[in-house]
C-alpha positions in Angstrom: 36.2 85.3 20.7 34.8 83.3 18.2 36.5 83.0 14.5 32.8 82.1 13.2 31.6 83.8 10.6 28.1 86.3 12.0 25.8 84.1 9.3 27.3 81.1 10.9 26.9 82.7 14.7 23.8 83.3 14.7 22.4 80.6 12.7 24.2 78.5 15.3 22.3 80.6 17.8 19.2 79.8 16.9 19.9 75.8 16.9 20.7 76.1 20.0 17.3 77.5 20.7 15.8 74.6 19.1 14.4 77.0 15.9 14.1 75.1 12.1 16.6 76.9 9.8 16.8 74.8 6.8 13.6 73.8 4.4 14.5 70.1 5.4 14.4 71.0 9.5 11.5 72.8 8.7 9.9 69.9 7.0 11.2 67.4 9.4 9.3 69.5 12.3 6.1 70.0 10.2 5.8 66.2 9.9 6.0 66.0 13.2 3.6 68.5 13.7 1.3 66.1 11.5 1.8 63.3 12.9 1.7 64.8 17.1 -1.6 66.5 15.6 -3.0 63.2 14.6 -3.6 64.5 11.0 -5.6 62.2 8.5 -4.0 63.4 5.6 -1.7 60.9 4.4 -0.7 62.2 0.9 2.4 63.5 2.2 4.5 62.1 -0.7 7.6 64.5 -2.1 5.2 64.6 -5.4 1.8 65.4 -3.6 0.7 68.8 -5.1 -1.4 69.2 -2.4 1.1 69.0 0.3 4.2 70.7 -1.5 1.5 73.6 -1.1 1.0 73.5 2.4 4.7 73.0 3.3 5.4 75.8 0.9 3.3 78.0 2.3 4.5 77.5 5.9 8.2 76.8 5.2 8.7 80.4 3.1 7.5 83.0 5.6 9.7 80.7 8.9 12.7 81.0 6.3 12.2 84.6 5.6 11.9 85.3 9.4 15.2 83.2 10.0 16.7 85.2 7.4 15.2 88.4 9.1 16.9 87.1 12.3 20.7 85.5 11.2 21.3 88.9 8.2 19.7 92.2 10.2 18.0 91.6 13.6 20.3 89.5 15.8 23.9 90.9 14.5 22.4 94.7 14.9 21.4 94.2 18.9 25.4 93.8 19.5 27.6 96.7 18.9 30.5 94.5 17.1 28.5 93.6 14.0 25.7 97.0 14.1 25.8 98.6 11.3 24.0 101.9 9.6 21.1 103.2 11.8 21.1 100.4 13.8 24.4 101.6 14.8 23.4 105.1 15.0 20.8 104.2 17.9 23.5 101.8 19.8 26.2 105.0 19.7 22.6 107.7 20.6 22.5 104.7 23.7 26.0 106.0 25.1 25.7 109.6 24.2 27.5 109.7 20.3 26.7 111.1 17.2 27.9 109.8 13.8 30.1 112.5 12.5 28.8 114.4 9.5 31.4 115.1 6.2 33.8 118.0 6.5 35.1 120.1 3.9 38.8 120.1 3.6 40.3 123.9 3.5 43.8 124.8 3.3 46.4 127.1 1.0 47.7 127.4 -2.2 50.3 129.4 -3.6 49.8 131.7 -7.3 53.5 132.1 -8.8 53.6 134.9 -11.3 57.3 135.4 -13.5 57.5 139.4 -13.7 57.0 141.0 -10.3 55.7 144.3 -12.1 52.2 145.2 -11.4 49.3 144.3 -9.2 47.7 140.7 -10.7 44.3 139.8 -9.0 42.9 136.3 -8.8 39.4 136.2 -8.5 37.4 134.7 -5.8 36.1 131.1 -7.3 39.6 130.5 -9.5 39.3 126.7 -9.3 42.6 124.4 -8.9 42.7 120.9 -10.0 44.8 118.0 -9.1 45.9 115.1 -12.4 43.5 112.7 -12.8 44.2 110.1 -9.9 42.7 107.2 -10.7 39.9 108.6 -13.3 39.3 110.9 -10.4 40.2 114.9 -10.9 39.9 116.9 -7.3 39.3 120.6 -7.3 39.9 123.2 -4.5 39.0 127.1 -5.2 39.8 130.1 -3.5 38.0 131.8 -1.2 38.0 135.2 -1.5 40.0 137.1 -3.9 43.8 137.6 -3.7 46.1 140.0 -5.0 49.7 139.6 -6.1 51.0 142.8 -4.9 53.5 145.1 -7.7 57.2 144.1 -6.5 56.0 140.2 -5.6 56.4 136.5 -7.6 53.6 135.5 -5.1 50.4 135.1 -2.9 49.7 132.6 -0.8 45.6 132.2 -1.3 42.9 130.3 1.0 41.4 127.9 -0.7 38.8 125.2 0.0 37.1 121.6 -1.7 34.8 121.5 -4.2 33.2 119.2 -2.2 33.6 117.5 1.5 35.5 114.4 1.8 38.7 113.1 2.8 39.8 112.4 -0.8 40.7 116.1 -1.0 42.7 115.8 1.6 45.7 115.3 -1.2 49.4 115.2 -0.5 51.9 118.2 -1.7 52.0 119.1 -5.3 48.7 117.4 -6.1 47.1 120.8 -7.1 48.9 122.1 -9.6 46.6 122.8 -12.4 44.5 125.8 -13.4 40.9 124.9 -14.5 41.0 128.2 -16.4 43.8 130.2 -16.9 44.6 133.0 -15.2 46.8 135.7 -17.3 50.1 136.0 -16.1 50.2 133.6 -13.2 52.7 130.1 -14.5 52.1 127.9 -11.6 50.3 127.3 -8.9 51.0 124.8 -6.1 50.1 123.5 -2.5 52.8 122.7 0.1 53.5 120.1 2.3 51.7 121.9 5.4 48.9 123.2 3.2 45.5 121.7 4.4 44.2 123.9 7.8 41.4 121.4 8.6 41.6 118.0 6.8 38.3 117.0 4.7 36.1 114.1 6.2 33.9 111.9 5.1 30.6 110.8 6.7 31.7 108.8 9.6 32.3 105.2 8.7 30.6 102.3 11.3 34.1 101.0 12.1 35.0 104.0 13.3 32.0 105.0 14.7 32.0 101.2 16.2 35.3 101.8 18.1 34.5 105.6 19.5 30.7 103.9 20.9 33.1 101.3 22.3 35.9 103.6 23.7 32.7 105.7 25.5 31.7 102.6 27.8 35.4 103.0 29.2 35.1 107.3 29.7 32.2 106.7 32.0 34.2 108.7 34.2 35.0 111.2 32.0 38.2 112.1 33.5 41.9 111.5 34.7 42.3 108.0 31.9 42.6 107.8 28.5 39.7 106.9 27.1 37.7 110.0 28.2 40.2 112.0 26.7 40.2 109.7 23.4 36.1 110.7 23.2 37.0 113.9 24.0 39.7 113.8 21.2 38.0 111.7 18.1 34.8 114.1 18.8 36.7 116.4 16.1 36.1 115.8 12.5 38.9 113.7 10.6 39.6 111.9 14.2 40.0 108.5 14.9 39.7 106.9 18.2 43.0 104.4 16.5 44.7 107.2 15.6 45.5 108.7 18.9 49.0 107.3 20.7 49.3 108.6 24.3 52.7 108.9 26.0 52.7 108.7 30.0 56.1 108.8 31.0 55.7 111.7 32.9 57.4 113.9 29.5 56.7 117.3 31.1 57.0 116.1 34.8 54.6 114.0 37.5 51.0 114.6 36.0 51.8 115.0 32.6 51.0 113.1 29.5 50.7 113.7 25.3 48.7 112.7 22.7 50.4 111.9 19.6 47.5 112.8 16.7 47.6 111.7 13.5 44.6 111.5 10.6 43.8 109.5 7.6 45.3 111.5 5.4 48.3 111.7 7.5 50.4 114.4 9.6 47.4 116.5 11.0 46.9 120.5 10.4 49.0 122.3 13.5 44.9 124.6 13.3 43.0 121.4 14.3 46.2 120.6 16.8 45.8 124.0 18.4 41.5 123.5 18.2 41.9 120.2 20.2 44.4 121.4 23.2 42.1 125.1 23.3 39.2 122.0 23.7 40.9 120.4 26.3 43.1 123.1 28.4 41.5 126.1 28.0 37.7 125.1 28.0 38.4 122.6 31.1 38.2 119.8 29.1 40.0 118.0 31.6 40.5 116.2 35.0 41.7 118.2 38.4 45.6 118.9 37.8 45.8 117.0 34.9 49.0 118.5 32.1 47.2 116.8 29.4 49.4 118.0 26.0 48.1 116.8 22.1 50.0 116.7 19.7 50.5 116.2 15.7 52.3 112.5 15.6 55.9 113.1 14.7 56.9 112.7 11.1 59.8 109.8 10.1 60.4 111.3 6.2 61.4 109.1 3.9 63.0 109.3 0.6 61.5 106.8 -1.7 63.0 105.1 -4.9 61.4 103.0 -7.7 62.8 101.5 -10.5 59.8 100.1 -12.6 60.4 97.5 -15.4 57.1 97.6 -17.8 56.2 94.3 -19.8 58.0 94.0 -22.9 55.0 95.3 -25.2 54.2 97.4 -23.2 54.3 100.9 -25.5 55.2 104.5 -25.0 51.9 105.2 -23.6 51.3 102.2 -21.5 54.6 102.8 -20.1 54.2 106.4 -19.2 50.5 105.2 -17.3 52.8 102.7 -15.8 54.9 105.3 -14.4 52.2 107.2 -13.0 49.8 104.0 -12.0 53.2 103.3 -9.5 53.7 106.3 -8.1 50.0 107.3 -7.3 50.1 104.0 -5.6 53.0 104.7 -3.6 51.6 108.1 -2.5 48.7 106.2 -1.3 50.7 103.8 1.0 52.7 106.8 2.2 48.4 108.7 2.8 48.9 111.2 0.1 45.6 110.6 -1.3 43.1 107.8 -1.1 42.0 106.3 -3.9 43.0 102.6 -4.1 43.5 100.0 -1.5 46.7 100.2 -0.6 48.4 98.7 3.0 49.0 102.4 4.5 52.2 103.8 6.7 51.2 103.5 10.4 53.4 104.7 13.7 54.5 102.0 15.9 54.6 99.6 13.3 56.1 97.6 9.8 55.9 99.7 6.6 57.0 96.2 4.1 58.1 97.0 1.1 57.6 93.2 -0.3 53.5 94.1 0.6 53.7 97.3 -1.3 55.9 95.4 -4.4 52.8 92.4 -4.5 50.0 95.2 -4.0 51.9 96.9 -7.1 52.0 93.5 -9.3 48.1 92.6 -7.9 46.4 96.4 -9.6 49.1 97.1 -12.5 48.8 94.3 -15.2 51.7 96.3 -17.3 54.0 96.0 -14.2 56.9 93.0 -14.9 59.1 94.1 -11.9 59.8 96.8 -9.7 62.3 97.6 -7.6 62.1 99.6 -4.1 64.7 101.9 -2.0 64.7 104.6 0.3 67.1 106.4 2.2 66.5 108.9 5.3 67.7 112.3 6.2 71.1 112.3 6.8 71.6 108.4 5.4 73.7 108.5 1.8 73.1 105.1 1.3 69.4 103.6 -0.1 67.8 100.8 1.7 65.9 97.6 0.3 64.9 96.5 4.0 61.0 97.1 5.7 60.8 100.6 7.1 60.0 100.2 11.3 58.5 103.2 12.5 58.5 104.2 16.7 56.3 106.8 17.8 56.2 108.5 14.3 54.9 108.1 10.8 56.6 107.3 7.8 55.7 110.3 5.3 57.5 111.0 1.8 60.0 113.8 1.9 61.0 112.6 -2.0 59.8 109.7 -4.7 61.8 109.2 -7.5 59.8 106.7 -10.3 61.6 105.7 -13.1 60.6 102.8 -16.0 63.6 101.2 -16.9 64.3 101.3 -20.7 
């Protein structure tokens, strides 16, 4: 495939053709134009009013059309470079739909410190996250919960203020009241708190690879990339996301699907939505065992030891702090709100990438140094963290700025 540029491509494309695409090709061919046509004007110079008129007024419109042709209509009739509705009518072609925003839902947990007493919290009680970024996310409950006399705590539905996968944030992110409650001192989500994981609208890469994927599912059964349709079709999915295991793990016939989602580990309620899709709706080819999934977790125990320029002050230091370990978070897809290089299965996780994306967004940052260790390891490791069929997720992060 070529490494060209789409500009370049098509430009190229249309020299091939034998179409003008610079003024001076332009001019070049209207001169010969002139001259074929046996024209008797012959004030032609560069400086000739007259005829910087004429070429002007018939080399503008041919370089708007060219532009018309190399920047929208030529790259949007092939599927790798269609973009926005032009997109939307190639993926309509094969039988897809862009997928629409979700709303992220989950739970939330109300700690109270007597036990005595029924304590209500009222249906709307929004919950906020720290500002991430200059961004604050909010969740609110659902309904209205009681903390029942004799109980610390109540576990409480909750859902987004808005749809997104920015919501989608990791544990301990929500940990701030809007507006108090009386008598409730914390609240908190948990690690396994999201039960279906915010989206936003589609994106055309992904869209792009799920129109792709459906030329292969023409058959619709019996190989993976009819089930991978069948899969991504749920909100939060990605067709890249998906990592099948045919070894025969349940016997001849069988196969999984490890899932996995942007933001991470996916809820076990859109787990038990997908194989209900597949098994029980008959979702799937004649004696197929066909088995998804969430992707198997590797936790990780980070480490940072963050050394701040020297005037760096109290407060600079302290956004230092927090500027790292949002970052880190990010890498490890507990929220996503900078550009980070994120944890994948079957692949790298380099520490020396996430060190140089650290020094490229935190000006304050002079050094920092990064460890981990994993379950049932003592000892920390400085080395890149390889990940099988499983992704890399935080258990712990210690950052500290060294004095």
């Amino acid at each position: 495939m070529t490494t060209q540029t789409p500009s370049d491509l098509f430009t190229s494309m249309l020299r091939q053709a034998g179409v003008p695409v610079t003024a001076q090709d332009m001019q070049r061919e209207w001169d010969a134009i002139n001259t074929a046509q046996g024209s008797r004007i012959t004030n032609d110079s560069a400086w000739s009013p007259f005829w910087r008129l004429i070429s002007s007024m018939v080399t503008a419109p041919a370089q708007w059309l060219v532009s018309l042709l190399v920047e929208h209509a030529l790259p949007n009739t092939f599927l790798r470079y269609a973009s926005g509705q032009w997109l939307d009518v190639f993926a309509w072609g094969v039988d897809v739909k862009r997928k629409p925003a979700a709303t992220a839902s989950g739970r939330v947990v109300f700690t109270r410190a007597s036990a005595s007493g029924d304590l209500t919290i009222p249906q709307g009680t929004l919950v906020e996250s720290p500002d991430i970024g200059g961004v604050i996310y909010r969740v609110q409950t659902v309904r209205e919960d009681v903390i029942p006399h004799g109980q610390l705590g109540v576990t409480a539905e909750v859902q987004a203020e808005k749809s997104g996968a920015a919501y989608n944030l990791g544990p301990g992110y929500y940990s701030i009241l809007t507006r108090p409650v009386p008598g409730v001192v914390s609240v908190s989500n948990g690690a396994d708190w999201l039960t279906a994981p915010g989206a936003d609208v589609e994106s055309d890469e992904a869209l792009r690879l799920r129109t792709r994927n459906q030329f292969a599912a023409v058959g619709q059964y019996h190989h993976d990339a009819a089930y991978r349709a069948l899969i991504a079709a749920f909100a939060g999915v990605r067709t890249d996301h998906l990592f099948f295991e045919k070894d025969a793990p349940r016997g001849p016939g069988t196969a999984n699907c490890h899932v996995m989602v942007e933001s991470g580990i996916p809820p076990a309620d859109l787990v038990d939505a997908i194989n209900t899709h597949i098994a029980a709706s008959g979702n799937h080819g004649h004696g197929d065992d066909m088995r998804c999934m969430a992707m198997r977790a590797k936790p990780v125990t980070m480490r940072a030891t963050v050394y701040a320029v020297p005037q760096a002050d109290t407060a600079r230091r302290e956004s230092l702090r927090r500027g790292v370990e949002d970052r880190i978070r990010c890498a490890f897809r507990e929220n996503a709100d900078f550009a980070m290089t994120k944890t994948m299965p079957l692949a790298r996780f380099s520490l020396s990438r996430l060190a140089e994306e650290l020094h490229l967004a935190l000006p304050d940052l002079q050094s920092v140094e990064l460890s981990y260790t994993l379950p049932g390891v003592g000892q920390g490791s400085a080395e890149d963290i390889v990940a099988a069929l499983e992704l890399p997720t935080l258990q712990g992060l210690t950052v500290e700025v060294a004095a």
